[in-house]
C-alpha positions as a printed Julia matrix, in Angstrom:
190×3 Matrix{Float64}:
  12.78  18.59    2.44
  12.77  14.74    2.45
   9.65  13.55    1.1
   9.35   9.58    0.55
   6.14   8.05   -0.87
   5.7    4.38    0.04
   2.34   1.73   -0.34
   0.43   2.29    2.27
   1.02  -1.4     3.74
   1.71  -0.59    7.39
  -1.57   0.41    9.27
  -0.25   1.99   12.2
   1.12   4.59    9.42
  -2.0    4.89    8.0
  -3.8    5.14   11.12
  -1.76   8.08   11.87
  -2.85   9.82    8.85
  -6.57   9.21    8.56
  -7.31   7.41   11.98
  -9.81   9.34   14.32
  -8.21  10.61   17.85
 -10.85   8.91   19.52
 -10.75   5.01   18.82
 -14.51   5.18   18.82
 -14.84   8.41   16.53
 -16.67   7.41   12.92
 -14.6    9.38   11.28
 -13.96   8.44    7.14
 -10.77   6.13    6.73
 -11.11   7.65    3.28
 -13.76   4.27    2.58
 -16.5    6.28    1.41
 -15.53   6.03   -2.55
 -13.75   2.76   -2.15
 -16.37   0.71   -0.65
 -20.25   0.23   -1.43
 -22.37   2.93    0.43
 -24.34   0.57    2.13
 -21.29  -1.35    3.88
 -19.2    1.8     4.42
 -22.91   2.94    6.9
 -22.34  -0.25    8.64
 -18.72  -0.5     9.67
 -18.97   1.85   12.6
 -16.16   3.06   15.62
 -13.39   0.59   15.62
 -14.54  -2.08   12.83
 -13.21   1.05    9.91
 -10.24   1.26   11.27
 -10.14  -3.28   11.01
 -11.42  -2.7     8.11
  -8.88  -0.69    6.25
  -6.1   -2.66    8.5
  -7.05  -5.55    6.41
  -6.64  -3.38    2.63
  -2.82  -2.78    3.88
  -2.4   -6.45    3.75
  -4.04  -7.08    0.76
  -2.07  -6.42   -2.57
  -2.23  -3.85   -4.04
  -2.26  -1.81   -0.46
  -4.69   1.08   -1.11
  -3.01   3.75   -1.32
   0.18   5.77   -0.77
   2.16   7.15    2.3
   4.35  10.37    2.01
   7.02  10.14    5.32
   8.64  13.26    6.01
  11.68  13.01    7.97
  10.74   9.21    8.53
   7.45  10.46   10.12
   4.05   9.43    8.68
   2.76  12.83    6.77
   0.37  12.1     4.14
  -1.96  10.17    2.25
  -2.92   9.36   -0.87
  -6.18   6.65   -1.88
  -5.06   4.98   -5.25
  -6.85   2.05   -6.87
  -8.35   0.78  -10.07
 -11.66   3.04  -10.58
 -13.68  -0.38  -11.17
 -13.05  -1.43   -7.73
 -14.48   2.27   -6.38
 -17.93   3.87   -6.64
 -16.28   6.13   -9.74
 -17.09   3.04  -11.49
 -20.69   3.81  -11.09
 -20.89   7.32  -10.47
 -23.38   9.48  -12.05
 -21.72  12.5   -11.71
 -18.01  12.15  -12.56
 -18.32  10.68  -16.24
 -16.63   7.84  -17.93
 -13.8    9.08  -20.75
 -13.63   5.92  -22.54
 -13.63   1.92  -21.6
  -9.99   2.42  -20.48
  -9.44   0.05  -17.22
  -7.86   3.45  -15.69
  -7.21   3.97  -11.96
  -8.6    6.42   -9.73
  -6.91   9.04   -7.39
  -9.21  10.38   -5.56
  -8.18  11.67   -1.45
  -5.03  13.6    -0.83
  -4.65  14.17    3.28
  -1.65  16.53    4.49
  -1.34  16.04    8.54
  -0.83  19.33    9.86
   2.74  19.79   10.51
   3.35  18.76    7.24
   1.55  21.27    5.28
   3.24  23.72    2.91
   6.33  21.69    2.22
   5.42  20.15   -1.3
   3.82  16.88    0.23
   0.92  16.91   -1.97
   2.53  17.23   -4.87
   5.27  13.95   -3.87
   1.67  11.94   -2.75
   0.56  12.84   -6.5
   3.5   11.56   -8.5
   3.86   8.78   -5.74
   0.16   7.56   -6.55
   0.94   7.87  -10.32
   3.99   5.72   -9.7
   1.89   3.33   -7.78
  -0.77   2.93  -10.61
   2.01   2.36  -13.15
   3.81  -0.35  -11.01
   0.26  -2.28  -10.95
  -0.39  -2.5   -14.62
  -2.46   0.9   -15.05
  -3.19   2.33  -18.47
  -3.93   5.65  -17.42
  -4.3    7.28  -13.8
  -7.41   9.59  -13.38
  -8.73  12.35  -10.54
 -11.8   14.48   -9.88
 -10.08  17.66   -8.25
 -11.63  20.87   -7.84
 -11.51  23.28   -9.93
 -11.05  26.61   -8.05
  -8.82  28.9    -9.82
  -7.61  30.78   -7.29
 -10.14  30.18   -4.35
  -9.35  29.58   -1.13
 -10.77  25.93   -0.69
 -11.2   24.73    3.25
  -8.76  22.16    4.03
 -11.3   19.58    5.05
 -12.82  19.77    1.58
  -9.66  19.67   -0.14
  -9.33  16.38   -0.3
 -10.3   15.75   -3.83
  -7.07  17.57   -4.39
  -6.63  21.02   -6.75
  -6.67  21.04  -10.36
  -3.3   23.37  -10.4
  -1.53  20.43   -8.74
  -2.5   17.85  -10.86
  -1.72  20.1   -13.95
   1.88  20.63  -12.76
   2.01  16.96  -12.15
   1.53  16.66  -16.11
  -2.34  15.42  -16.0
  -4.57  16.7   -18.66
  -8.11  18.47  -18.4
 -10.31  15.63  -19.78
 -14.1   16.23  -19.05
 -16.1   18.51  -16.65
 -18.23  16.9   -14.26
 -21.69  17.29  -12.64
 -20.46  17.23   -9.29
 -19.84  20.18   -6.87
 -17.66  20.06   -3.56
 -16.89  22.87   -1.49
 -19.03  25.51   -3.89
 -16.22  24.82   -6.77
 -17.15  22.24   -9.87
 -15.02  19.2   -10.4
 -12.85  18.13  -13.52
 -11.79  15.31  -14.8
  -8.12  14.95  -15.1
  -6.05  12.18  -16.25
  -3.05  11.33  -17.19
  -1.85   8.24  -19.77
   0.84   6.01  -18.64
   1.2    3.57  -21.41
């Protein structure tokens, strides 16, 4: 296995990760948590793919890229929580006034699956956050135990994975995805 986690600065990557199959398709672009609800409703077909083309040429890039074998295979959406609607949320509490970063949408291509690229997207992301300044790194996985979660509602990521990554339970939440409740984990970087 060659797994190697890069900033997601090249859109065509990303667009092979999260783009739709159909250029038309409304499909997420993982913008739903990273921009206001309101704007994400209007950017429809083509103009959220633009959209995110621009965030890989800003800096930071928003994310990560896992390449396996030199082939885009996964994604990771890493930023500063302030500049995501976890900065506001209602559901997924605040720890402390930390300026942490959020991890929030882990996407395997299938393909890909099964060969440890989750778990190189999560200490890529961490890696990322502590390159750009960040105290502490944070996530809102699920917390299944040993469920079977679907794959399109896994994207919050599992809290077994972020454990073994070395994050640490910090608060339960009041938010629900996929029938399983969502923790709070974080890990401190300073």
């Amino acid at each position: 296995m060659d797994i190697e986690v890069r900033p997601a600065s090249e859109f065509a990557d990303v667009r092979a990760v999260l783009g739709p199959r159909a250029p038309g398709a409304n499909v997420c672009w993982c913008l739903s948590h990273r921009i206001p609800s309101r704007r994400n409703n209007e950017l429809r077909g083509p103009a959220r793919g633009e959209y995110v083309a621009g965030l890989c040429r800003a800096q930071p890039p928003p994310g990560v890229l896992a390449y396996d074998g030199g082939e885009p295979a996964g994604w990771a959406a890493v930023a500063p929580r302030s500049d995501t609607s976890f900065a506001r949320s209602r559901r997924i509490p605040h720890i402390d006034d930390l300026p942490v970063w959020s991890l929030w949408c882990i996407r395997v291509r299938p393909g890909h699956r099964g060969k440890g690229v989750s778990h190189a997207l999560i200490a890529g992301a961490v890696e990322f956050a502590r390159a750009h300044g960040a105290p502490a790194i944070e996530a809102y996985p699920l917390d299944n135990g040993d469920a079977r979660v679907d794959l399109t509602m896994a994207y919050a990521g599992l809290r077994k994975n972020f454990e073994r990554a070395g994050f640490a339970h910090a608060a339960g939440t009041d938010s629900v995805l996929a029938g399983h409740p969502r923790v709070v984990m974080r890990l401190d970087l300073r």
